[in-house]
C-alpha positions in Angstrom: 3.6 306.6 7.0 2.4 307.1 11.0 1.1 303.7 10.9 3.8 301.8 9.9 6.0 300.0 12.6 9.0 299.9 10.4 8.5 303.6 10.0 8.3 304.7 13.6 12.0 302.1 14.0 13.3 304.0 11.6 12.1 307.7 13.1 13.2 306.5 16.2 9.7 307.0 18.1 9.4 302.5 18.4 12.6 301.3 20.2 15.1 298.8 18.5 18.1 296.8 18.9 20.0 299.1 15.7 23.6 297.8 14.5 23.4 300.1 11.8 21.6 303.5 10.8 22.5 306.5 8.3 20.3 308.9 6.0 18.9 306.4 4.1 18.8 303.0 5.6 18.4 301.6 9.5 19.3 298.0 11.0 18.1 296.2 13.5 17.4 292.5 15.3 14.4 291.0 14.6 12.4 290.9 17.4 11.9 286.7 16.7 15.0 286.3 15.2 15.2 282.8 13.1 19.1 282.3 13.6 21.7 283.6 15.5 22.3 286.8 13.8 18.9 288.3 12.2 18.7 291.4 11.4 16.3 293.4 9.0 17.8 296.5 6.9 15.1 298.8 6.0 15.2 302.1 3.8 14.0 305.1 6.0 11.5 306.1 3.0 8.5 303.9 3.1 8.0 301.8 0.0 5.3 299.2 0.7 6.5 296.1 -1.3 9.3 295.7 -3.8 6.3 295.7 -6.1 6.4 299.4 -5.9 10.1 300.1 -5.9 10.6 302.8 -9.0 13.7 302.6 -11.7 15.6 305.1 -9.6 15.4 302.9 -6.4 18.1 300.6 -8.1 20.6 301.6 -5.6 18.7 302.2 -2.3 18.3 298.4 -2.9 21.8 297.7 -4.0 22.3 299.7 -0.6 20.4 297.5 1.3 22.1 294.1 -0.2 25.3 296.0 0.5 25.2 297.0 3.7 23.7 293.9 4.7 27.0 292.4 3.6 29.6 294.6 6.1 26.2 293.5 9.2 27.3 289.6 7.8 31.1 290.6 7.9 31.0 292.7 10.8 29.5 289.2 12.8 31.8 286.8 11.2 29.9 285.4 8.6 31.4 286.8 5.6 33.4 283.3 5.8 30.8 280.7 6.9 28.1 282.0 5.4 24.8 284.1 5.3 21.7 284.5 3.7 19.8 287.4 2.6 16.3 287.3 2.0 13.7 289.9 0.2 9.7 288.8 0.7 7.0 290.4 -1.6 3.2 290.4 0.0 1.6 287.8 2.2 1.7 284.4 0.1 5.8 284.7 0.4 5.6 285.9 4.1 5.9 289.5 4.2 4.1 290.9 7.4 5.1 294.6 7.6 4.7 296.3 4.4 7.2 298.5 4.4 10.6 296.5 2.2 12.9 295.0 4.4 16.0 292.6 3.4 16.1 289.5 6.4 19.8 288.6 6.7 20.0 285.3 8.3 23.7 284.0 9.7 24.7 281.7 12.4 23.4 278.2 11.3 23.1 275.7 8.5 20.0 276.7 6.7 18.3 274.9 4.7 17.4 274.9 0.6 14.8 275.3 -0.3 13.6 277.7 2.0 10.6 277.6 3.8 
C-alpha cells in the first residue's frame, strides 16, 4: 500500500532506526518511544488490522511474537522483563493501520495498561 507509512519503513523509501529486518518482517524504534527499549515489529505484507489476519497468517504472527523475543533478549530484558503489545483499530490505540507488535522493556510498567 503507497500510502502506508509502515509500508514505505519496510520498502526502505521512509528512514528508520531498524534492529532487525528479513523477508518477512522489519524492526525498528518507535519514533516516541514509551520506555527505554520500544520497538515495533511489522510484517513487510500490509495487513491493515489483526481483524483481517487470514488462518494461514498463524505464523507470520507467531513470527512477530518470536522475534520480538531475541529484540527483548538481545537488550537484556529476557531476564527483567518485557512486554509485548498487539492494538486493534482506534478505541485500543492503533494509529497506523498496518499490524504492528509494540515491545516495551526498560521500566516497571504498569497493569492494567493504559
Amino acid at each position: 500500500m503507497s500510502t502506508c507509512l509502515f509500508c514505505g519503513i519496510a520498502a526502505g523509501t521512509i528512514p528508520a532506526r531498524q534492529v532487525y529486518s528479513d523477508d518477512h518482517l522489519v524492526a525498528f524504534h518507535d519514533i516516541q518511544p514509551q520506555a527505554p527499549l520500544h520497538v515495533l515489529v511489522v510484517p513487510r505484507r500490509h495487513v491493515s488490522t489483526l481483524n483481517d489476519l487470514e488462518p494461514g497468517d498463524a505464523t507470520l504472527v507467531g513470527e512477530m511474537v518470536r522475534r520480538a523475543a531475541i529484540i527483548a533478549a538481545d537488550h537484556g530484558y529476557d531476564r527483567r522483563g518485557y512486554r509485548m503489545v498487539l492494538n486493534c483499530n482506534a478505541d485500543a490505540g492503533q494509529s497506523v493501520f498496518h499490524i504492528h507488535l509494540h515491545l516495551l522493556g526498560g521500566r516497571r510498567l504498569g497493569w492494567p495498561p493504559g
